[in-house]
C-alpha positions in Angstrom: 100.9 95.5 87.0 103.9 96.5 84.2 100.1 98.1 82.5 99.2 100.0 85.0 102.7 101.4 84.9 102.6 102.1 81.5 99.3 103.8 81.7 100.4 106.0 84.4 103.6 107.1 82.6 101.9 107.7 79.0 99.2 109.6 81.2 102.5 111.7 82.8 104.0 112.4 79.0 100.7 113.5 77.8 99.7 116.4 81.0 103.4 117.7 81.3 104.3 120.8 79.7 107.7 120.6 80.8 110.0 119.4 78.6 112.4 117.8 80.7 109.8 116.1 82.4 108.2 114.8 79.0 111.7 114.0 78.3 112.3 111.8 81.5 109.4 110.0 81.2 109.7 108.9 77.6 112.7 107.4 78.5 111.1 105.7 81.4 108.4 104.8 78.4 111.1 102.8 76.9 112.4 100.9 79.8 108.9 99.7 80.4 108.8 98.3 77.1 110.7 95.6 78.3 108.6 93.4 80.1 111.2 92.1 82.4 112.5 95.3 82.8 112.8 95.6 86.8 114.2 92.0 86.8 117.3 93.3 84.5 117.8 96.7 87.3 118.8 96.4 90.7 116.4 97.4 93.3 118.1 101.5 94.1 116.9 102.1 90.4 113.4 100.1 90.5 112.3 102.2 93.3 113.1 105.3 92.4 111.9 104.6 88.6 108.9 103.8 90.3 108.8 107.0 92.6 108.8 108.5 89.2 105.4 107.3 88.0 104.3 108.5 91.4 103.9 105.7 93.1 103.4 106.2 97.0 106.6 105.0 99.6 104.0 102.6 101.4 103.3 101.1 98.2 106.5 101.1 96.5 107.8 97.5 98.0 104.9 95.5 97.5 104.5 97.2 93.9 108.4 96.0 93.2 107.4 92.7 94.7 104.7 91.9 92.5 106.9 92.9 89.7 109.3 90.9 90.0 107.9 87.6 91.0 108.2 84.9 88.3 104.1 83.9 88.7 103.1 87.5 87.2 105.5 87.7 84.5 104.1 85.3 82.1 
């Protein structure tokens, strides 16, 4: 799952033309470099990092879930 995120920001920092944008989201490249990255953030800041990489409201929870659980981090 942490991939598909990573894919979907480096997608984001190549299409933008707008440098703040670009800028955002190669920070958000460097959070996600950390693998246990949205274990080390409280929940307020997981969601709206992944709101960032556009990822719908429905999905957002289950998307966090998966993230964090312990038998998908290895």
């Amino acid at each position: 799952m942490l991939e598909k995120l990573i894919e979907i920001n480096n997608n984001i920092i190549n299409q933008t033309t707008n440098e703040k944008e670009k800028e955002k989201h190669l920070l958000i490249k460097k959070i996600l470099e950390d693998k246990n990255c949205f274990l080390k953030m409280d929940i307020e800041t997981s969601y709206a990092l992944l709101r960032e990489l556009n990822i719908p409201d429905k999905n957002i929870k289950n998307t966090y879930l998966n993230l964090i659980d312990p038998s998908n981090t290895i």
